[in-house]
N, C-alpha and C positions, 0 to 999 in steps of 0.2 A: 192213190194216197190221199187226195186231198175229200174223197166222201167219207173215205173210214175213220180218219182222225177227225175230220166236223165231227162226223156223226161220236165219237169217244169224250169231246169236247161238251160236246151237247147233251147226253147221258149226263155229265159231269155235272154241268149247270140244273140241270133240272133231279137233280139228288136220286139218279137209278145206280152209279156207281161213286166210291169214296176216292180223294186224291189217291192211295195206296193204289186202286184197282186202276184206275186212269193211268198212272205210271206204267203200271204192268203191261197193260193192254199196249200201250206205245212200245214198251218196249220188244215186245213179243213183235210186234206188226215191224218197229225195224230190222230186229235181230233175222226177220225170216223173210224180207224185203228188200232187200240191195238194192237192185236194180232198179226199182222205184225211185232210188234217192241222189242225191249229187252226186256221191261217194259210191256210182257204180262201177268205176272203173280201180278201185282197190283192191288190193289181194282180198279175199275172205278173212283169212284170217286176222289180218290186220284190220278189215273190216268188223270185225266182231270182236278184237282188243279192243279197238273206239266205241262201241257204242256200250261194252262193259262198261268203260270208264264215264262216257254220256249217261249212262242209266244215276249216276250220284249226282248229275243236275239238272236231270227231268223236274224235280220238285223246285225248284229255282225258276225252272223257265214255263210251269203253268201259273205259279205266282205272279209272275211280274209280266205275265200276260192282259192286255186290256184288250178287251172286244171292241172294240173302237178302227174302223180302217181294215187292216187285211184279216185274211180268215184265222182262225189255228192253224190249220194245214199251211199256210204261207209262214207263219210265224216261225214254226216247229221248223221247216226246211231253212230257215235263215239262221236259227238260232244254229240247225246241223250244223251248217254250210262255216259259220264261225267257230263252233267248235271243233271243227276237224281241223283249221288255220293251227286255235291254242293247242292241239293234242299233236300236230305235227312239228310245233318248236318245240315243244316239252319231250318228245322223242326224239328227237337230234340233240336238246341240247341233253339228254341223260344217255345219248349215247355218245355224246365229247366228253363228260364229265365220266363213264365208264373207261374212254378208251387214255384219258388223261391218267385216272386213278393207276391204271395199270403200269401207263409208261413212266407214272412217277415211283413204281414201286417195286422201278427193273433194278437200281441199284441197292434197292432198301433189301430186295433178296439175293443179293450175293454179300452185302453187308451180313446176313443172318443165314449163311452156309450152317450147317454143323461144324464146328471147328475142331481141328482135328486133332488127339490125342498127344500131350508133349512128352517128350524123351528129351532125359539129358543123358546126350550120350560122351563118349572117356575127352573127347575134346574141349565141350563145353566143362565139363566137373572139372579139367585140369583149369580152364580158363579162372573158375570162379575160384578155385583151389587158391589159386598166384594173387587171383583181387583180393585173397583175405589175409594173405600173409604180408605183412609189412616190413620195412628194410632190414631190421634187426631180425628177420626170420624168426617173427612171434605171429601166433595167431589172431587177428584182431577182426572177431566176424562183426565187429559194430559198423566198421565201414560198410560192409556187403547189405546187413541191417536196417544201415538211414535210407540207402539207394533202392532196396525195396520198399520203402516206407513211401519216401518219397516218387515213388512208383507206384502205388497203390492203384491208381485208378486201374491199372492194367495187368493187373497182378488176381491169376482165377486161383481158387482151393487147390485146385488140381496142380497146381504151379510150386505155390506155397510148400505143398505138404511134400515134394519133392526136392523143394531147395533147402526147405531145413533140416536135414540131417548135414549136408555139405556147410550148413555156416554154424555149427556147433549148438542146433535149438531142438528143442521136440517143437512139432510140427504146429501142437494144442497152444504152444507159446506164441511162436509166430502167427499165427489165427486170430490170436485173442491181441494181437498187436495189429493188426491190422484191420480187426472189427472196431477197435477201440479210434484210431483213424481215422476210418468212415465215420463215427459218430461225428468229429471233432467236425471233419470236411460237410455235412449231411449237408448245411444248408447251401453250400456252394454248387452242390454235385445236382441239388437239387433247379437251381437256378439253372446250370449247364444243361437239365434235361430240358427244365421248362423253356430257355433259347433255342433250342436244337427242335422241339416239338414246332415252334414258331417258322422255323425256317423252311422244314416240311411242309408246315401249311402253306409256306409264302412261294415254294417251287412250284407246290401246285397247282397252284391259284396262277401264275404264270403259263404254266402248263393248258391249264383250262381255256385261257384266255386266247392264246395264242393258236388252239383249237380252233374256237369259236371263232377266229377274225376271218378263217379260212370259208367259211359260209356266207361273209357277209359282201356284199360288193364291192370292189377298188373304188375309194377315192369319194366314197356315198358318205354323207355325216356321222353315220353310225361308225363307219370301216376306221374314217379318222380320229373319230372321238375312244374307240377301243384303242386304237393303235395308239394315243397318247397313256391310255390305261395302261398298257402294255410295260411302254418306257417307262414310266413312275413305278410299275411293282415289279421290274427288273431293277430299279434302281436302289427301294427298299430290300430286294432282297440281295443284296452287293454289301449294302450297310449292315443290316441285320449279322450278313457271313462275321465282318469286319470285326462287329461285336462280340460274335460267339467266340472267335479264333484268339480276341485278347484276356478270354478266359481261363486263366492255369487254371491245368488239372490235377497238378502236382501239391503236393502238401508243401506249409512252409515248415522250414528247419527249425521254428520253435515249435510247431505242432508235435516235429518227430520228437525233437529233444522232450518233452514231457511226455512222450507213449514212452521212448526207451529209458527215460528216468539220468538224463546225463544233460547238461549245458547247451546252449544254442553254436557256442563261439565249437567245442569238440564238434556237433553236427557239420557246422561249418566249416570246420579242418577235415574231417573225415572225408566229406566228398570231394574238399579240394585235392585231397592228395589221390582219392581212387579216380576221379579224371585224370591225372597227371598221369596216374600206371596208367591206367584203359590207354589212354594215347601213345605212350611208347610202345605197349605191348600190342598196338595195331600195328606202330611202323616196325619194329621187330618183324612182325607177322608177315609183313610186304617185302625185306628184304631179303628173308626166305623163301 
């Protein structure tokens, strides 16, 4: 190793080959060289990952080379010897930061199953039947109405266009009642996504970390200065939760009252009285 790289070096200096070709030449001489080098006890393949990624700072490491003290050939094997160090933390820590991503994204895919096709079937249509008829046995679908409205966030097309014929709408009405909604809600729903985006980062950012501490030695500066990391972004992410959770996602009853075109104080009596039924006609249901 150490005559052919002088000698590549020395070509170089005396203008027979250009930095371009100098590169080449090393790198061909490691790529087909193992054994020669510190890194002969690596797999190959892994072997020749590293030195692909080495070849982007071959140009780095004959620059900041000075002929002064050791040869090339010394230079080059120290410069390896160091960058096998950086390419071997850079590969552990992208393979914590893969194996983190993953396990932070076991519940984000059962969050996002296919959700499955709703039916309402003669139990439910009777239930919602009884929520829209009111004591004087008239049909009052504005209560069933606000409680969707005020539902919104969780309320899909597919949902909608199924409960409005049961609360006396075409289905285009209720749609456009509940687009109308979102618009009022956007900028809430929006903040809701942007906190909820934050706390994903902030799991797994904890995730990562807690990876990482596993590689590092018990009770060495680093071990204790991550594990203080650790506790601070466990602690932000507690707060952060705290935050997201005190954010309704529900509309308020003046929002409904101007989509359905009636007073705050009727939204407000509406729902109070369809809790009032829901709740009896739960304990009905139990003592059956």
């Amino acid at each position: 190793m150490k005559k052919i790289l002088n000698n590549f070096y020395s070509d170089f200096i005396n203008g027979k080959i250009n930095n371009t070709e100098l590169e080449s030449f090393i790198f061909d001489y490691l790529i087909n060289n193992q054994e020669k080098t510190c890194l002969s006890h690596w797999k190959k393949d892994q072997y020749e990952d590293f030195i692909s990624w080495f070849y982007t700072k071959l140009k780095n490491a004959i620059n900041s080379y000075n002929d002064i003290g050791s040869s090339f050939e010394a230079f080059i094997a120290k410069y390896l010897h160091v960058s096998a160090k950086e390419y071997h933390v850079r590969a552990t820590i992208n393979s914590i930061t893969e194996y983190s991503a993953w396990s932070a994204r076991v519940s984000e895919m059962y969050a996002h199953e296919e959700q499955p096709v709703y039916q309402i079937n003669q139990n439910a249509e009777s239930v919602i039947t009884n929520l829209v008829i009111d004591k004087k046995g008239r049909k009052n679908s504005k209560r069933i109405l606000a409680l969707i409205l005020k539902c919104y966030y969780y309320v899909s097309e597919d949902f909608a266009e199924k409960i409005a014929p049961l609360i006396g709408l075409k289905s285009k009405i209720l749609l456009s009642m509940l687009y109308e909604i979102r618009e009022k809600r956007q900028e809430k729903d929006d903040k809701i996504f942007l906190m909820r985006e934050q706390v994903y980062r902030q799991y797994y950012r904890c995730i990562v970390y807690e990876k990482r501490l596993d590689t590092i030695k018990e009770n060495s500066n680093a071990y204790n200065e991550l594990k203080i990391r650790i506790d601070k972004a466990k602690q932000r992410l507690e707060r952060m939760r705290g935050r997201l959770n005190n954010i309704k996602t529900d509309a308020t009853n003046k929002q409904i009252a101007e989509v359905i075109g009636i007073t705050k104080g009727t939204v407000d009596a509406s729902l109070c009285r369809l809790k009032i039924k829901w709740e009896k006609m739960s304990k009905n249901a139990e003592l059956n």
